[in-house]
Backbone bond lengths (Angstrom), bond angles and torsions (degrees), N, CA, C in turn:
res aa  C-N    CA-C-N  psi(-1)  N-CA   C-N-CA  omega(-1)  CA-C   N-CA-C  phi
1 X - - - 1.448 - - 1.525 108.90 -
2 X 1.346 114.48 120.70 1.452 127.38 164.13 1.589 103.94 -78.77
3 X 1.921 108.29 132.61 1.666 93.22 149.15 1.288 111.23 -75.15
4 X 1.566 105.65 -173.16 1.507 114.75 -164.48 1.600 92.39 -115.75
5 X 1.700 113.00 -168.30 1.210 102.83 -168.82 1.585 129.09 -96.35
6 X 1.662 106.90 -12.71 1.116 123.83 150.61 1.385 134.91 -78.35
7 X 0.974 168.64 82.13 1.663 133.35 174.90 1.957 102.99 -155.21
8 X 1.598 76.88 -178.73 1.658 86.22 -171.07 1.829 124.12 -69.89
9 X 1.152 111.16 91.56 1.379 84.03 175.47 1.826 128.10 -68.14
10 X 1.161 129.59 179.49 1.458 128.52 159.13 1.845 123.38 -138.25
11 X 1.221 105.91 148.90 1.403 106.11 -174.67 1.710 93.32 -103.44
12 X 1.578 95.98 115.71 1.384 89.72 -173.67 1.604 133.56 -79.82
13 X 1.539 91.39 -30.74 1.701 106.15 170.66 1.658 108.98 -57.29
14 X 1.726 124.10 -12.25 1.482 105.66 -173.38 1.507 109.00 -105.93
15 X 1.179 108.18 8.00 1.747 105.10 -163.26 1.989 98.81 -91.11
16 X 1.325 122.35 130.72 1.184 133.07 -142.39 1.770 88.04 -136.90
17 X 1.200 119.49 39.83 1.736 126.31 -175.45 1.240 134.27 15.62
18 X 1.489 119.64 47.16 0.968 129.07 -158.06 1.659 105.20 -95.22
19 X 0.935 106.70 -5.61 1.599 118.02 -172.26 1.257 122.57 36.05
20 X 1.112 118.87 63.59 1.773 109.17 -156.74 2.141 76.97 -115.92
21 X 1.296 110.75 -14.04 1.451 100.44 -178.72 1.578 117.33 -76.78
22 X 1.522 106.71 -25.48 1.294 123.78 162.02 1.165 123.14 -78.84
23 X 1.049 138.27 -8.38 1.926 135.42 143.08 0.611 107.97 -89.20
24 X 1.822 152.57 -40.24 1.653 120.42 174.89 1.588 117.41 -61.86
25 X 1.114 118.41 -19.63 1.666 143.09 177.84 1.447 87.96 -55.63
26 X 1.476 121.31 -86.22 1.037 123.97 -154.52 1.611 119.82 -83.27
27 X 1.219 122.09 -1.88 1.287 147.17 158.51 1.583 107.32 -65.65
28 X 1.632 101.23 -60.44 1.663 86.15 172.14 1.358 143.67 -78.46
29 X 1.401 112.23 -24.66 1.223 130.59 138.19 1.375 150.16 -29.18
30 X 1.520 98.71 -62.75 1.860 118.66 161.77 1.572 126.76 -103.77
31 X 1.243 124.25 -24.47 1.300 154.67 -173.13 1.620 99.87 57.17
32 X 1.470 99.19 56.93 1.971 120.37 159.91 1.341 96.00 -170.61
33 X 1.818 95.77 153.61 1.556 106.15 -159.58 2.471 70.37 -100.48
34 X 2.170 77.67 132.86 1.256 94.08 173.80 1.336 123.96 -149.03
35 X 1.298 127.25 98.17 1.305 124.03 -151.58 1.565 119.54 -43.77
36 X 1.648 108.69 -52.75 1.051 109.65 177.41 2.036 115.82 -72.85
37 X 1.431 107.74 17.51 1.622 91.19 -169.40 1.959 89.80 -127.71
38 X 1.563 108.46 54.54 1.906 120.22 -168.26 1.188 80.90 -106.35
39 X 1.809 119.15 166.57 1.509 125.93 147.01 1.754 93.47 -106.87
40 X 1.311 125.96 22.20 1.624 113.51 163.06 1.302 85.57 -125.81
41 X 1.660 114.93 -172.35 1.421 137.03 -167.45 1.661 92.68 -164.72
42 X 1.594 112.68 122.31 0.982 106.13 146.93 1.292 117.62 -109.79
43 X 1.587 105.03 148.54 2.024 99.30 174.85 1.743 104.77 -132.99
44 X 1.117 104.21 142.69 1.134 124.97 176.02 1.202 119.76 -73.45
45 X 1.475 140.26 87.27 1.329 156.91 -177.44 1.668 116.77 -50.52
46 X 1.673 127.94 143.68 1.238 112.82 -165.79 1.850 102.86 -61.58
47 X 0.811 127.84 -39.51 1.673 136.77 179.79 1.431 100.47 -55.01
48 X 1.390 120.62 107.74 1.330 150.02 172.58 1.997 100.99 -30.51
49 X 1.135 117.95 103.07 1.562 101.83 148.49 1.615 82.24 104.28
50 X 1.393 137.72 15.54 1.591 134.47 -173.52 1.543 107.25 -144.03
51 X 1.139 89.77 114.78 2.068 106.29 175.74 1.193 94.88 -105.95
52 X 1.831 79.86 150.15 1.996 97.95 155.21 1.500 97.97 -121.28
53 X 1.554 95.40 155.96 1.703 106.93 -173.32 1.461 95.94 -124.17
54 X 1.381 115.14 126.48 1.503 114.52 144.49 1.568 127.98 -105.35
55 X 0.873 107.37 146.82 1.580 120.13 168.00 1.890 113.94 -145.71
56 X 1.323 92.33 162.59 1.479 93.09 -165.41 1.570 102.58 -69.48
57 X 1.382 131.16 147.24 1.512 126.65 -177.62 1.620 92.95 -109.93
58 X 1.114 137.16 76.15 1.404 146.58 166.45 1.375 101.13 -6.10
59 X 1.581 111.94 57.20 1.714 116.07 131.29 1.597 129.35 21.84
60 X 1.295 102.02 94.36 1.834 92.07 -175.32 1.930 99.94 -76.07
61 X 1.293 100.68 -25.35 1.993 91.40 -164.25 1.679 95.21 -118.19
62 X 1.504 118.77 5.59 1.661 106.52 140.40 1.094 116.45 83.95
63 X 1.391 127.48 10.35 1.432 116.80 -172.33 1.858 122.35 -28.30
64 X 1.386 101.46 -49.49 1.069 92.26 -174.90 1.624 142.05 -59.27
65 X 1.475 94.08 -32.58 1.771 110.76 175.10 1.711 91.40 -69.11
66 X 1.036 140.42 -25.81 1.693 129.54 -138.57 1.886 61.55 -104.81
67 X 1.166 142.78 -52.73 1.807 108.77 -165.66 1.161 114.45 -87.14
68 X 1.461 122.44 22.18 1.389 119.38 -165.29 1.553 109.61 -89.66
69 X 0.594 136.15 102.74 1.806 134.40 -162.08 2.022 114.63 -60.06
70 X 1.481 94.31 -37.56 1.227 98.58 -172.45 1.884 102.21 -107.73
71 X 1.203 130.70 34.48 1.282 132.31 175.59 1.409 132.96 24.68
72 X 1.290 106.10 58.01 1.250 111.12 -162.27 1.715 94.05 -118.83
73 X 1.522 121.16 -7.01 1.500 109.40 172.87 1.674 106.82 -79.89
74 X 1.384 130.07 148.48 0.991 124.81 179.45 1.618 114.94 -167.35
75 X 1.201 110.17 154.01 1.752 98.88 176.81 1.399 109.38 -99.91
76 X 1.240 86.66 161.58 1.913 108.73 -157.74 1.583 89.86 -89.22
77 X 1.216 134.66 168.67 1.362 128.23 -167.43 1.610 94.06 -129.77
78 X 0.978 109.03 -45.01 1.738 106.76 158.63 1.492 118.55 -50.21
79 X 1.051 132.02 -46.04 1.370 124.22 -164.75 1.355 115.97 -135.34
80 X 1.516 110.65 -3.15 1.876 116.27 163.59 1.428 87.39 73.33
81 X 1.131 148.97 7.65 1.064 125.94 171.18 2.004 125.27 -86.19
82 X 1.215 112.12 112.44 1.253 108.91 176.15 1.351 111.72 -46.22
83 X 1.644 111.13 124.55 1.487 120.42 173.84 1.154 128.75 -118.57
84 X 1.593 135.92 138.33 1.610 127.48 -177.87 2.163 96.77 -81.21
85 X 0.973 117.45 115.92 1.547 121.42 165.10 1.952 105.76 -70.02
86 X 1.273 98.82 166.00 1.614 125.98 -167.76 1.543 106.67 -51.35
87 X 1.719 115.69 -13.28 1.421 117.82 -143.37 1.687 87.01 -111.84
88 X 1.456 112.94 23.18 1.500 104.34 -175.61 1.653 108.37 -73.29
89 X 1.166 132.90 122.97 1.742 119.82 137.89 0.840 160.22 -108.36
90 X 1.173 121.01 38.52 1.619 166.05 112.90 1.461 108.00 114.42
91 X 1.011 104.80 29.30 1.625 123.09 150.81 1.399 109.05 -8.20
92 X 1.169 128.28 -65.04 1.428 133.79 -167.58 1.357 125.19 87.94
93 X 1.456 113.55 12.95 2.023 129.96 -166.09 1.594 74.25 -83.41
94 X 0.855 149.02 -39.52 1.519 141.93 -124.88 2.053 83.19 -100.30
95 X 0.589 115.81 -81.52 2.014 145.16 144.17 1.650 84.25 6.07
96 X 1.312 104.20 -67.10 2.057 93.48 -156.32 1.484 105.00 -89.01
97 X 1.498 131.75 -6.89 0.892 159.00 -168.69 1.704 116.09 -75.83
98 X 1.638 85.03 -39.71 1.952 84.28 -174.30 1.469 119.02 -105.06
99 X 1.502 102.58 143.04 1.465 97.73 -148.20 1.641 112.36 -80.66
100 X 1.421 107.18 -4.96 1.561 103.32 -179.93 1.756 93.60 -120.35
101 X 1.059 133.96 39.75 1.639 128.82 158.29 1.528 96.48 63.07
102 X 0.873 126.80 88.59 1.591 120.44 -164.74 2.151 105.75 -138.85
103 X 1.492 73.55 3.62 1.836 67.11 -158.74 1.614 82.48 -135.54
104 X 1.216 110.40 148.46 1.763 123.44 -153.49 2.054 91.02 -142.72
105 X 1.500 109.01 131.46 1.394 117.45 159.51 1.595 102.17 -62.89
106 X 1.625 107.36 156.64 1.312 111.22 147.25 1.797 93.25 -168.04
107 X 1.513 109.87 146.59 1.506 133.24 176.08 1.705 94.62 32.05
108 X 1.591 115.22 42.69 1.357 114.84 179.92 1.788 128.44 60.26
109 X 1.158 78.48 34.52 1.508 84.69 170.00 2.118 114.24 -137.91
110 X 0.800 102.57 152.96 1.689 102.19 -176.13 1.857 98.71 -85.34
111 X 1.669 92.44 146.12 1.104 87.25 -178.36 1.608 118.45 -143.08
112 X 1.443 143.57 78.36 1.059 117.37 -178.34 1.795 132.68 -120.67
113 X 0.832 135.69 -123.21 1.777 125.86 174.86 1.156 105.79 -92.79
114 X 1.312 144.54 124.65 1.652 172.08 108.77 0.986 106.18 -14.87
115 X 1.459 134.47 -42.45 2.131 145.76 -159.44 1.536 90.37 72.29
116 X 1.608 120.89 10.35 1.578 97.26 169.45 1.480 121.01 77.39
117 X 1.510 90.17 28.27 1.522 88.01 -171.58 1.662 128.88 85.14
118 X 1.226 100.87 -22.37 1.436 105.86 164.14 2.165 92.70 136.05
119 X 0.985 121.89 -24.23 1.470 113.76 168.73 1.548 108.72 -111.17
120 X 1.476 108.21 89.03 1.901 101.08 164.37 1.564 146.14 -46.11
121 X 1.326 101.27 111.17 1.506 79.57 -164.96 1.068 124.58 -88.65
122 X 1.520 132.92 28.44 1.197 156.29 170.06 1.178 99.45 -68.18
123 X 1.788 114.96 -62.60 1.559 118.66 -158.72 1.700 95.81 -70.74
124 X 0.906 125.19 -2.28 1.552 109.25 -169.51 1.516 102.20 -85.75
125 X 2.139 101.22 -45.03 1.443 107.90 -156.54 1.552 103.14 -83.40
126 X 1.520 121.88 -1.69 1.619 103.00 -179.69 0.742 109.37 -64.58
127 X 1.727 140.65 137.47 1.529 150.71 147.99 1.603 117.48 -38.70
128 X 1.719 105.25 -31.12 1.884 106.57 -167.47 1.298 81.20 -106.58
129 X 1.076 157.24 44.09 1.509 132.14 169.60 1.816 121.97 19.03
130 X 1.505 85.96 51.27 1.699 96.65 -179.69 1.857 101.79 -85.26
131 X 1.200 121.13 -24.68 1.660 118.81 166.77 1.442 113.70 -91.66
132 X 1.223 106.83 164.33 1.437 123.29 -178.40 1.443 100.41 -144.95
133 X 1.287 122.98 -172.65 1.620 116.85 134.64 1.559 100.85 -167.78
């Protein structure tokens, strides 16, 4: 897996699980904070007080569009960000496809980080400045 030329990085030693990147995610997205409807994931690691974060790393060779049957993953040309289009049906090829778990079901549709169009609003709302991009 190549990253791509945009995307989110994270500093992992600073992220303190507060998930506040996963409700503005899904706030902007759905307009309700919904765990399963984030393009990040935080998880709580067995070691007390230590998360891992995924987010999609905008894929230079794409696995996911290449299993998508009905071609509706695609990159945005404005913002390089790999996107699921309207024509998703939640198949889940897209889901088994990516190599760091980056892409989450919800009400049957695939769902993962866009960059928001090209400004994330994750990286704005973390409190620790654990994102960048």
């Amino acid at each position: 897996m190549k990253a791509g030329r945009i995307k989110i990085n994270v500093n992992r030693n600073a992220c303190q699980g507060c998930r506040v990147c996963e409700s503005v995610c899904s706030l902007a997205h759905f307009g309700k904070i919904n765990p399963n409807g984030t393009g990040i994931k935080i998880r709580e690691k067995a070691e007390l007080g230590s998360f891992m974060q995924t987010v999609c790393q905008q894929c230079i060779d794409v696995p996911c569009a290449e299993a998508c049957n009905n071609n509706v993953i695609v990159r945005d040309r404005y913002s390089g960000a790999v996107t699921i289009g309207d024509g998703c049906v939640g198949c889940g090829d897209c889901k088994e496809a990516c190599p760091i778990d980056a892409i989450q079901m919800m009400d049957n549709q695939a769902v993962k980080c866009d960059l928001c169009g090209g400004l994330p609003k994750c990286v704005e709302a973390c409190p620790r400045q654990v994102l960048s991009w």
